[in-house]
C-alpha positions in Angstrom: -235.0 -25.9 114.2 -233.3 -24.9 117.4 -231.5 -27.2 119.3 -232.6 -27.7 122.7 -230.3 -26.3 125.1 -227.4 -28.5 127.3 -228.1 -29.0 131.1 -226.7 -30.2 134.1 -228.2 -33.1 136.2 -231.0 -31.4 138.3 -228.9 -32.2 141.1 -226.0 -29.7 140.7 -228.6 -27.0 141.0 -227.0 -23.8 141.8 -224.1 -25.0 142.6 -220.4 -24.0 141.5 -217.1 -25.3 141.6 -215.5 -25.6 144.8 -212.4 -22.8 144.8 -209.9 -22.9 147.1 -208.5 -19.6 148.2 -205.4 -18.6 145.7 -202.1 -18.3 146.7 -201.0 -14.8 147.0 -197.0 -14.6 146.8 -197.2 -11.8 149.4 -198.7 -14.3 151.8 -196.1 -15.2 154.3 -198.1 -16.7 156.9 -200.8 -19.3 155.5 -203.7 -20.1 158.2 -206.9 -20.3 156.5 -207.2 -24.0 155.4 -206.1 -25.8 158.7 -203.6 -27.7 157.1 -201.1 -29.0 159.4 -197.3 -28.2 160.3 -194.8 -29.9 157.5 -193.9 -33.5 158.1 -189.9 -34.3 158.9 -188.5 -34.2 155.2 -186.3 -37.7 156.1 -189.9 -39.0 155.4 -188.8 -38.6 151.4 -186.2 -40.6 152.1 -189.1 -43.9 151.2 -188.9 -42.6 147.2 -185.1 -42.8 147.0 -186.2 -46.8 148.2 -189.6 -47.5 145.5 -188.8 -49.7 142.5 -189.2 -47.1 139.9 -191.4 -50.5 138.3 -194.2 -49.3 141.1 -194.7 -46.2 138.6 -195.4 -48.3 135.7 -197.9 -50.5 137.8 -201.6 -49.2 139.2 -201.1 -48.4 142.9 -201.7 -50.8 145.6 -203.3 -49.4 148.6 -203.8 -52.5 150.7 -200.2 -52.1 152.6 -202.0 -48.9 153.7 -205.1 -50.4 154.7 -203.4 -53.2 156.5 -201.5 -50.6 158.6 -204.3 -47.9 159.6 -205.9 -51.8 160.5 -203.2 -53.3 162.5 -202.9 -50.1 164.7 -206.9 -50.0 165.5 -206.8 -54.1 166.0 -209.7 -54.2 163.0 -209.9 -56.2 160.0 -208.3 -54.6 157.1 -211.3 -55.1 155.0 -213.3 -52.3 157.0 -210.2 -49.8 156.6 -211.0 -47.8 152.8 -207.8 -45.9 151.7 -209.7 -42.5 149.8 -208.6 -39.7 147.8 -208.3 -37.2 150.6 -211.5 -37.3 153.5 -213.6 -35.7 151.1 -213.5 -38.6 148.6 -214.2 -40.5 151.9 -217.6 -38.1 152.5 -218.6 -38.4 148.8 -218.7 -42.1 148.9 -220.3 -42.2 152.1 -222.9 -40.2 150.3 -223.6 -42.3 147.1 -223.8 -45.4 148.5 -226.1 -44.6 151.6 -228.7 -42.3 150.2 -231.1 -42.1 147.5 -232.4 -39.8 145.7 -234.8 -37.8 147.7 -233.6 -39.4 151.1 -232.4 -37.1 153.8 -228.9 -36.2 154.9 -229.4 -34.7 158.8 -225.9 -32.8 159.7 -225.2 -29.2 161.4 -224.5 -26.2 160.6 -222.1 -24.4 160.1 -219.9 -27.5 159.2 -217.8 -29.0 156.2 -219.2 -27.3 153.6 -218.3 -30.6 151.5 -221.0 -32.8 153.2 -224.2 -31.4 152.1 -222.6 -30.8 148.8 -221.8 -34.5 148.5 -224.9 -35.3 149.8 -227.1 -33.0 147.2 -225.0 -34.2 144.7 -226.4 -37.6 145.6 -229.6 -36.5 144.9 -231.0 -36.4 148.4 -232.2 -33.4 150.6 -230.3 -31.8 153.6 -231.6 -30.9 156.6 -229.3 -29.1 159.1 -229.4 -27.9 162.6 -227.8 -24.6 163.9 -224.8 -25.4 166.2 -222.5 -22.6 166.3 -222.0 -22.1 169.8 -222.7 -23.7 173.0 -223.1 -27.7 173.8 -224.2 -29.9 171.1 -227.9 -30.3 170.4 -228.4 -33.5 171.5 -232.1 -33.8 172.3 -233.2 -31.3 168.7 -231.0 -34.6 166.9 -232.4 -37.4 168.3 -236.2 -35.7 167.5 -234.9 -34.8 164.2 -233.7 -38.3 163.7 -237.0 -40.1 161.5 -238.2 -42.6 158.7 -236.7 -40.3 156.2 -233.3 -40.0 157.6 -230.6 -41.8 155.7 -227.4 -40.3 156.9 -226.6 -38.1 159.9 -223.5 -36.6 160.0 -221.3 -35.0 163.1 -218.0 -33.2 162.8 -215.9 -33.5 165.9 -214.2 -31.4 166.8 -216.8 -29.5 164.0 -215.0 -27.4 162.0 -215.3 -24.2 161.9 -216.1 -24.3 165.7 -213.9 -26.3 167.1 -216.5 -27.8 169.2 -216.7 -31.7 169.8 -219.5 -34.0 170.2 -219.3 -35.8 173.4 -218.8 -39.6 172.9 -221.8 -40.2 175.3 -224.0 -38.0 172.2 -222.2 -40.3 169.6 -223.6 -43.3 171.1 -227.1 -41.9 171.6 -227.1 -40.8 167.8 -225.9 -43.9 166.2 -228.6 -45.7 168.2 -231.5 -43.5 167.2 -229.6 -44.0 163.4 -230.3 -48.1 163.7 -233.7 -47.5 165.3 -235.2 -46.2 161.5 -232.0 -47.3 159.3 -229.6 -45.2 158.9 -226.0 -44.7 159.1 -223.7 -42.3 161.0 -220.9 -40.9 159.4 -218.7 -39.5 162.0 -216.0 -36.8 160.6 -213.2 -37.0 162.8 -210.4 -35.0 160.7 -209.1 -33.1 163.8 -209.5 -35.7 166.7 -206.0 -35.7 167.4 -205.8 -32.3 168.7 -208.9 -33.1 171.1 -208.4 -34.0 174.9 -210.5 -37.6 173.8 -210.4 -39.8 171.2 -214.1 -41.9 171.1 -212.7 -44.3 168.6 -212.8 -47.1 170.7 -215.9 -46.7 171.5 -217.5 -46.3 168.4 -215.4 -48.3 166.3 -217.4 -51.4 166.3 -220.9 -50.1 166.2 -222.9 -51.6 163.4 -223.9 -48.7 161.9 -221.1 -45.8 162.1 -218.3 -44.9 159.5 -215.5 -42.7 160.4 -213.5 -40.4 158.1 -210.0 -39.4 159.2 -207.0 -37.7 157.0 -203.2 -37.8 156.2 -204.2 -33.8 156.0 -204.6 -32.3 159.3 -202.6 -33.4 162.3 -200.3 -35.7 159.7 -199.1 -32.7 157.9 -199.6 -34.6 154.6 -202.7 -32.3 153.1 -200.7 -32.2 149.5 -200.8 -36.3 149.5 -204.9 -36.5 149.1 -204.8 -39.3 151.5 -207.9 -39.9 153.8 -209.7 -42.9 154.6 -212.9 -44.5 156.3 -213.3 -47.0 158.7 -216.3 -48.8 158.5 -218.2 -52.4 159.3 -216.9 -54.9 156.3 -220.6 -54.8 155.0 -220.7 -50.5 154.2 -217.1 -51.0 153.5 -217.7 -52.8 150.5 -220.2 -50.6 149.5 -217.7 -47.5 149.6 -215.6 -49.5 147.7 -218.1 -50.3 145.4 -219.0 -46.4 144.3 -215.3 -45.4 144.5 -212.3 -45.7 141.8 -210.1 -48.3 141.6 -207.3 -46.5 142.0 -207.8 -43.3 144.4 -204.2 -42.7 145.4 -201.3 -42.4 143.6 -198.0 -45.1 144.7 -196.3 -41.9 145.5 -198.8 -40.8 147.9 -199.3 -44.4 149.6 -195.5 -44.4 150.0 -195.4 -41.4 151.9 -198.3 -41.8 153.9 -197.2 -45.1 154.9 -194.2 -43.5 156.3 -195.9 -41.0 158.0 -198.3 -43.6 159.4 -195.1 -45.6 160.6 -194.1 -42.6 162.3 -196.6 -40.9 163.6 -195.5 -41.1 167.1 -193.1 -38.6 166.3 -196.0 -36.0 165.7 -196.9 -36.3 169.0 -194.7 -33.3 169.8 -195.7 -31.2 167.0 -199.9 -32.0 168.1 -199.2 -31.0 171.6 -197.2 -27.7 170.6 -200.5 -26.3 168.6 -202.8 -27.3 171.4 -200.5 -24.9 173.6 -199.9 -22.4 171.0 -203.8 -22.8 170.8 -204.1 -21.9 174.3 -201.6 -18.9 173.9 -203.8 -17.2 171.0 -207.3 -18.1 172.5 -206.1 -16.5 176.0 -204.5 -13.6 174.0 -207.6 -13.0 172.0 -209.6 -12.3 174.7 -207.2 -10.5 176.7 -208.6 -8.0 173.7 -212.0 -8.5 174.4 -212.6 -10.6 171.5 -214.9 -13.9 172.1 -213.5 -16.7 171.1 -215.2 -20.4 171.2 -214.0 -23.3 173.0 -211.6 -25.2 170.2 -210.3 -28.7 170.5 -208.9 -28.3 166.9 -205.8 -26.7 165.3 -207.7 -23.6 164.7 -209.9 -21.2 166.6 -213.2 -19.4 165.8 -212.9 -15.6 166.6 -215.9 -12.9 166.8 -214.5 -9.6 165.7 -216.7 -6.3 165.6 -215.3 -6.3 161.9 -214.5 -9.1 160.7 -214.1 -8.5 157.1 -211.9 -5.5 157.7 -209.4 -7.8 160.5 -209.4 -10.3 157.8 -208.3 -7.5 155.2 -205.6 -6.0 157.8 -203.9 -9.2 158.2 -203.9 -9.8 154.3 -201.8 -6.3 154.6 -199.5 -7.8 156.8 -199.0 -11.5 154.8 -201.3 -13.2 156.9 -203.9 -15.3 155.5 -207.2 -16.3 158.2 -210.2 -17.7 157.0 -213.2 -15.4 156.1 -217.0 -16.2 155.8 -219.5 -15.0 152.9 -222.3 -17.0 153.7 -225.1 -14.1 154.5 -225.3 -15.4 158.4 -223.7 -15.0 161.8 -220.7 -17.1 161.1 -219.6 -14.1 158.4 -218.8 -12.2 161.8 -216.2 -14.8 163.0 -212.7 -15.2 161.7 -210.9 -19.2 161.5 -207.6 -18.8 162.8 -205.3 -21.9 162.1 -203.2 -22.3 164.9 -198.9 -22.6 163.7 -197.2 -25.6 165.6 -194.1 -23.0 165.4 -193.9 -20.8 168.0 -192.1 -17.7 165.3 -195.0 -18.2 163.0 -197.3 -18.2 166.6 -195.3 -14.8 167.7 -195.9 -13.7 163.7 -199.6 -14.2 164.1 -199.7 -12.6 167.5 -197.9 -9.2 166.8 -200.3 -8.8 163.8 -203.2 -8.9 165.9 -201.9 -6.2 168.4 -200.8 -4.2 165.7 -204.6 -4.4 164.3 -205.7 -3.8 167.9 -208.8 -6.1 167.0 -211.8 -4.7 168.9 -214.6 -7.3 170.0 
């Protein structure tokens, strides 16, 4: 008698295991995750200062919580300390939609949402938003009965793009009309001109993911977390793990949190290194889209073979295999350090990257 065969949950369908890009010691230059410039290493000084009894005890993440709170003037009960902003995106997912339900996002976006969202069993439906203003008026029809979740990026990565705050509002509202939530991604806000936040912060229906990763420079923690009304709150805390983050990491991040007026310097250094690479992009011809993240989205004639000449010269940019337009644009993250910015830029004119 033959056994019958192990299988997945119908769910995973087809597919496979996220995987990161590996590490190539030949890399010098590492801009194809977005991850942002290194934090001040006195920031280590807070392990020389832990009991080494907070190793031997589960973590405590509510001095976290009651920080990111403090600074938005919230409750720290609707602040949810997560394992990085995707563990923010999965619970988001698990607790808001049922099997079957609908997930409405864009695309091209964070490949993790609709992969946390099929994972949840539901279905995604996505619009195209690539280039040009967001598609207000195609959300709001698309917004109906069988729409559990929408979810914006802003800025959207890989675009760069934001969603304007008056869209925001217009979409949350359609969201309450039939029951649904809005999960707004906000993991590069702090490299935009705006930050909606306080304007959206207290809306009934909207959670917002942000990250230690990006404009922190503390991607290796696995830090993220939502804000959210108390009642979803509970919920996200409900699907997650007790303990998402180690004491190490909630030590540093607190740190970082305490002093992240100091990054101010460092944010405002890769918006005008941003500037320089956009505006010497196109000096070659090359279209680039409007970013108000730490990267930029480039169209080259040939992408794959840019992407491969810079990988000759230790340079690592984001490439595209998804069988549509996107696979003809490059991500570039932009460095904060103008020798890794001058690196970057002599490698493209020694390419001479056509449009």
């Amino acid at each position: 008698m033959n056994n019958p065969p192990l299988q997945p949950a119908r769910r995973i369908g087809d597919l496979n295991p996220y995987a990161p890009p590996l590490r190539d010691p030949q890399i010098t230059l590492t801009l194809d995750n977005n991850e942002g410039a290194q934090i001040d290493a006195s920031v280590l000084d807070v392990l020389r200062e832990l009991d080494p009894e907070t190793l031997s005890r589960y973590p405590d993440q509510s001095s976290l919580e009651l920080q990111i709170a403090v600074s938005l003037g919230i409750d720290p009960s609707r602040a949810v300390i997560t394992n990085g902003g995707d563990d923010a995106i999965d619970r988001v997912c698990r607790s808001i939609l049922n099997p079957g339900e609908v997930m409405l996002t864009h695309t091209p976006g964070f490949v993790m949402i609709p992969r946390w969202a099929q994972l949840a069993g539901a279905n995604n439906r996505a619009l195209d938003w690539l280039e040009g203003g967001f598609p207000r008026d195609a959300f709001l029809d698309a917004i109906d009965d069988s729409v559990r979740l929408v979810s914006l990026i802003s800025p959207c990565n890989p675009s760069g793009a934001i969603v304007p705050t008056g869209d925001i509002h217009a979409i949350a509202e359609k969201c309450r009309s039939v029951g649904a939530v809005l999960m707004l991604d906000q993991a590069y806000i702090e490299f935009a001109d705006e930050d909606p936040i306080g304007s959206v912060l207290d809306l009934e229906n909207v959670v917002i993911v942000r990250t230690f990763s990006k404009a922190m420079g503390g991607a290796g923690l696995r830090v993220g977390y939502a804000i959210a009304p108390e009642r979803i709150a509970t919920w996200l805390r409900t699907v997650g793990g007790p303990y998402p983050v180690s004491s190490l990491s909630i030590a540093i991040a607190g740190a970082i949190y305490t002093r992240r007026a100091k990054r101010a310097d460092i944010i405002e250094q890769t918006r005008f290194n941003r500037d320089i690479l956009i505006e010497m992009l196109r000096s070659q011809g090359i279209r680039v889209l409007n970013s108000e993240a730490n990267f930029v989205l480039a169209r080259f004639d040939d992408a794959p073979s840019t992407h491969a000449q810079l990988l000759e010269q230790g340079i690592s940019v984001r490439r595209f295999r998804t069988g549509g337009d996107i696979d003809n644009y490059l991500r570039i993250t932009v460095p904060a350090d103008r020798s890794q910015l001058n690196q970057l830029l002599d490698a493209l004119s020694a390419i001479g990257a056509t449009p």
